[in-house]
C-alpha positions in Angstrom: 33.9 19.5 87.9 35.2 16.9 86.0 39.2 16.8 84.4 39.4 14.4 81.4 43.0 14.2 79.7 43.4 11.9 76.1 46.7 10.7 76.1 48.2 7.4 74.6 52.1 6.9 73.9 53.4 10.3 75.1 52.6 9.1 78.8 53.5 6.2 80.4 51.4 3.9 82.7 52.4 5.6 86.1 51.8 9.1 84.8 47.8 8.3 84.8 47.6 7.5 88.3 46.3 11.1 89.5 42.8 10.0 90.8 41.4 13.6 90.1 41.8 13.5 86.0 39.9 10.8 83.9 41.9 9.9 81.3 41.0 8.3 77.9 43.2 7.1 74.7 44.3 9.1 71.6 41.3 11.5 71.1 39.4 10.7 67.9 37.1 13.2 65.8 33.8 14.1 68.6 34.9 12.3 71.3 35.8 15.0 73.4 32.8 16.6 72.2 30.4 13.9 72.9 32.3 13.1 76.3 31.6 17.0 77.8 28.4 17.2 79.5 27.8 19.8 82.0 29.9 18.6 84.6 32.8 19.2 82.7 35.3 21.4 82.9 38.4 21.1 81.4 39.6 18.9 79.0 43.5 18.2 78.5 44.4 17.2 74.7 47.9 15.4 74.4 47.6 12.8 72.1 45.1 12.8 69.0 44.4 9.8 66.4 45.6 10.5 62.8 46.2 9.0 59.4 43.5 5.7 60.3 40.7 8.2 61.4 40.2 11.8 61.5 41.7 13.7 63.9 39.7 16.3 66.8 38.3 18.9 64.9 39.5 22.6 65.2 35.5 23.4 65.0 35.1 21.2 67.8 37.7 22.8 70.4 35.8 25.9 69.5 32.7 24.7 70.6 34.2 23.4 73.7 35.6 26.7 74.3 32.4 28.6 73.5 30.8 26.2 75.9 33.3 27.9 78.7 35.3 24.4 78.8 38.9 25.3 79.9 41.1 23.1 76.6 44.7 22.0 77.4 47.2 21.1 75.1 50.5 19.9 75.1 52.9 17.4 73.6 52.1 16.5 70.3 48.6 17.0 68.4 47.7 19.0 71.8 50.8 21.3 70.7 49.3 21.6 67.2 46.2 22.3 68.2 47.1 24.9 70.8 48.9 26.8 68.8 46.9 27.2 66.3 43.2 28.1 68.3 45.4 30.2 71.7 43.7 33.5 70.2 40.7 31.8 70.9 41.4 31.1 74.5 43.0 27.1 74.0 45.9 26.5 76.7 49.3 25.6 75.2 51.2 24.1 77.8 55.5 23.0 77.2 58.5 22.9 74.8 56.5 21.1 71.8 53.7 24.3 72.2 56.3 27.0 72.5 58.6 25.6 69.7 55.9 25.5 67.3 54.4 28.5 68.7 57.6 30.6 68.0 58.3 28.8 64.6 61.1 26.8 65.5 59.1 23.8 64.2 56.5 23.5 61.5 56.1 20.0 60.3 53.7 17.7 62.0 55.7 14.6 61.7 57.7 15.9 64.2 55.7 14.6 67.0 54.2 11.9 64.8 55.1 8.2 66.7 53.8 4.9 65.5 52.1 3.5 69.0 50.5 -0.1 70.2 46.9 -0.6 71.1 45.1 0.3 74.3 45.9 -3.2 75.6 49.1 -2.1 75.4 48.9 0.9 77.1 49.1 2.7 73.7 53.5 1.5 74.1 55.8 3.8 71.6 57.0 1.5 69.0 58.8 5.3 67.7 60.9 8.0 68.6 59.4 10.8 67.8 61.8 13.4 66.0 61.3 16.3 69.0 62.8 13.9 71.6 65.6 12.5 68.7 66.5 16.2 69.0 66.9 17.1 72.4 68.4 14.1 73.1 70.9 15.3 70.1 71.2 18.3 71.8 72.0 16.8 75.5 74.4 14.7 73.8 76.1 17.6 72.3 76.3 19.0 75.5 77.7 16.0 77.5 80.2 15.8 74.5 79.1 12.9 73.3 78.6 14.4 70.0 80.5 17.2 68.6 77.9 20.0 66.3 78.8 18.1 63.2 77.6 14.4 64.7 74.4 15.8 66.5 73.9 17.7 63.1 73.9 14.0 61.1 72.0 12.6 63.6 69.1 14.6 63.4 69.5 15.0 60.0 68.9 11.2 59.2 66.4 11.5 61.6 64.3 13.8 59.6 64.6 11.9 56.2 63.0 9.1 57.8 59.9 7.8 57.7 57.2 8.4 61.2 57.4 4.8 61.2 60.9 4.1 60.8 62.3 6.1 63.2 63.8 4.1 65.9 67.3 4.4 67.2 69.2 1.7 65.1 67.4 3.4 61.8 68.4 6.1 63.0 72.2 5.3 63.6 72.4 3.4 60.5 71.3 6.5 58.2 73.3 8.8 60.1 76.3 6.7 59.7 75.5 7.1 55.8 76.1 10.5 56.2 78.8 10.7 57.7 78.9 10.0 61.2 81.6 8.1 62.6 81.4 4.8 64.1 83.2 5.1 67.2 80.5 8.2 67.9 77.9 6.4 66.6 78.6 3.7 69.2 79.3 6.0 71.9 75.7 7.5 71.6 74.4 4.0 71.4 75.8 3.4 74.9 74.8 6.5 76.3 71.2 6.6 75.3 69.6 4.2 77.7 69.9 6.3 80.7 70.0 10.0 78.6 67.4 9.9 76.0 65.0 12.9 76.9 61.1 12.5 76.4 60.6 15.8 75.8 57.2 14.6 74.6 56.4 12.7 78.5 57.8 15.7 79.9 55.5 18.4 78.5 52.2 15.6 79.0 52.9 15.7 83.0 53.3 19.6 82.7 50.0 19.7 81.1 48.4 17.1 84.4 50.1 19.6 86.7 48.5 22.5 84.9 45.4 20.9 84.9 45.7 20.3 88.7 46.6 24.0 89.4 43.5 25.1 87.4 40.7 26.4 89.3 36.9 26.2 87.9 36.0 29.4 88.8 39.5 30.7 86.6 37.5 29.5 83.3 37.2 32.7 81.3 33.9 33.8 79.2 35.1 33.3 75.7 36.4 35.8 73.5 34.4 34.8 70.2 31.2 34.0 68.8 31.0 30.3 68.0 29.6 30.5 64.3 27.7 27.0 63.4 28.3 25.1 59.9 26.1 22.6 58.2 28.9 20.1 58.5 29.2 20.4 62.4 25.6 20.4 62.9 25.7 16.9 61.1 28.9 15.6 63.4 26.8 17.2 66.3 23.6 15.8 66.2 25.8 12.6 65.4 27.9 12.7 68.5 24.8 14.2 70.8 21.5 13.7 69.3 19.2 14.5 71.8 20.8 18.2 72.8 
């Protein structure tokens, strides 16, 4: 059976060299719909197009589901989307999943990252504001940052734009707010080598997952897919002839 993972910035280059999983770019509404034939059989979601074009439809995981496709999420809209269809048998996988799952996190923008093209390798041109915190946090914990300095930085982190959010942004706001410069210039020589990717990390969990899954695991599904007008008309756009 087939694996197919769509990932763009929250892997990197190296992590798509596992010859077992096919792996495609940010997932757009119907592609992983239109991409799972019968020799499917799971689909891994990490990374899903936003804002420009609509995003995978929750009506279309369902159908996947319903179609005993084993769905994986993780990371960033993955984590979304896992949360918010696991009653209905969807795979959340990582931190991102479980802080969301359990509340910790509720806005969207928190995984949110302004990415290159697919020439690029889809590159991070943003942090994304779940790394800026745990990297906060390990700083804290190395003592890099006392609470009140971790507290700013995340802070200025948040009132930024998805867009803006890159380290120096990030400093410079932070520094508005309080922080001190000779932290602020500690952290800036620290994060090279100590930013966590708490994003990455979660993506290769979900691979390793997928990996460990077994076809024969996939479980009959727990609900009764229930057909609307308007995915009839995406469907018989994405797959006409089925």
């Amino acid at each position: 059976m087939r694996m197919i993972v769509f990932a763009g910035p929250s892997l990197k280059a190296s992590d798509r060299c596992v010859p077992s999983i096919e792996f495609h770019g940010p997932a757009r509404c119907g592609e992983m719909a239109r991409i799972a034939g019968a020799d499917v059989g799971a689909i891994g979601l990490v990374d899903g197009a936003f804002e420009s074009t609509a995003s995978p439809w929750h009506k279309e995981i369902l159908w996947l589901l319903s179609r005993n496709v084993a769905v994986f999420g993780a990371a960033s809209l993955g984590a979304l989307r896992a949360v918010e269809l696991a009653r209905f048998g969807m795979v959340g996988i990582g931190r991102v999943f479980a802080a969301y799952r359990d509340q910790v996190l509720e806005d969207d923008d928190e995984v949110a990252v302004l990415h290159g093209p697919e020439g690029v390798g889809y590159i991070a041109l943003t942090e994304a504001l779940v790394n800026i915190r745990a990297t906060a946090e390990r700083a804290r914990a190395a003592k890099i940052l006392d609470d009140a300095a971790a507290g700013a930085v995340t802070a200025a982190a948040k009132a930024l734009f998805y867009k803006d959010r890159v380290w120096s942004r990030v400093l410079q706001q932070a520094r508005a707010r309080g922080l001190e410069a000779r932290a602020a210039a500690s952290l800036a020589s620290w994060l090279p080598g100590n930013a966590v990717d708490v994003k990455r990390q979660d993506a290769r969990a979900l691979i390793q997952a997928m990996l460990a899954w077994r076809g024969d695991e996939r479980a009959v599904p727990s609900f009764e897919f229930v057909n609307t007008i308007y995915w009839e008309r995406l469907r018989r756009q994405l797959i006409p002839f089925s």
